[in-house]
N, C-alpha and C positions, 0 to 999 in steps of 0.2 A: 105369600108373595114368592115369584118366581126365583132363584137366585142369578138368574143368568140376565133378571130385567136390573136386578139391586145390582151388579157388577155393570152391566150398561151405563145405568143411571149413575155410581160411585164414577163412571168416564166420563160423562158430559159432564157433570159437580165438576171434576179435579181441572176439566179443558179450560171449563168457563170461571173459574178461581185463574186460571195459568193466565186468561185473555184478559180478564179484568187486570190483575197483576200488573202484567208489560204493559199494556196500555193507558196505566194511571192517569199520566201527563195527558193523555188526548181528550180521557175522559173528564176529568177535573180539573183543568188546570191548575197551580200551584196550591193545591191542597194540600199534597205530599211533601212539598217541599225537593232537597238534592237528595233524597235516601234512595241510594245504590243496589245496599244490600235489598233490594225487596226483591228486583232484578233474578236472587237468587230463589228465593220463592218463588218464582212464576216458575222457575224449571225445573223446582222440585215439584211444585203441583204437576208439572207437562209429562216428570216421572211416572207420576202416583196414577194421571188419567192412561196413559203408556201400559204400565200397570195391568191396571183393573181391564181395561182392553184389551189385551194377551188372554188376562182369566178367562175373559168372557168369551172368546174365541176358542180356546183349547177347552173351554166346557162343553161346548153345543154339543150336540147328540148327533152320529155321525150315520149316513142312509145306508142302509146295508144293500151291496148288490141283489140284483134279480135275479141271478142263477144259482136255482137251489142245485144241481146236482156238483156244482165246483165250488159252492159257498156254504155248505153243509159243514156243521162242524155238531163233533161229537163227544162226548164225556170223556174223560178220562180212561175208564175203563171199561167203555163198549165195546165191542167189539166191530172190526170194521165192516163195511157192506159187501165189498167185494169180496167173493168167494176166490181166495189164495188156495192153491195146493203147494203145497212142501215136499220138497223132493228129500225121498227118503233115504240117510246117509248109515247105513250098519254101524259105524265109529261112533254115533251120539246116541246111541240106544243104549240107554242105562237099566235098563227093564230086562234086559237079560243077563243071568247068571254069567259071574264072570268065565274066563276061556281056562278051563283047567290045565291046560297043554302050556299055557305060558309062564 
């Protein structure tokens, strides 16, 4: 199973636990009785489907643009496409024997 449907479904469960909750009294009349505290269960369920809906949201899999030449992305250590020239500085040239005059 998918996990992005079990995170969906984990949000409609927790809405439909939260709706049934608050709504006891309409649904049943005095079945419940005066019990307050459930009041706070329905918004802890309203959390939990809050929740699971952020998950499932910050899961989906995201469209990658259609411009390959600006949306190119490359390894770590490949080297890049564009052909740079470096401007040659005599001072960083470690390759030649040091200046025996200094």
């Amino acid at each position: 199973m998918n996990v992005g449907v079990l995170r969906l479904g984990f949000a409609v469960f927790w809405l439909t636990v939260a709706g049934v909750v608050y709504f006891r009294d309409e649904l049943v009349p005095g079945a419940w009785g005066q019990a307050h505290n459930l009041d706070l269960g329905a918004l802890l369920a309203l959390a939990l489907a809050g929740w699971n809906l952020m998950r499932w949201y910050l899961g989906r899999r995201r469209v990658v643009a259609a411009t390959p030449g600006l949306d190119r992305r490359r390894r770590p250590l490949e080297p890049r496409g564009d052909a740079r020239v470096e401007e040659y500085n005599p001072e960083f040239d470690f390759n030649k024997p040091a200046n025996p005059e200094r």
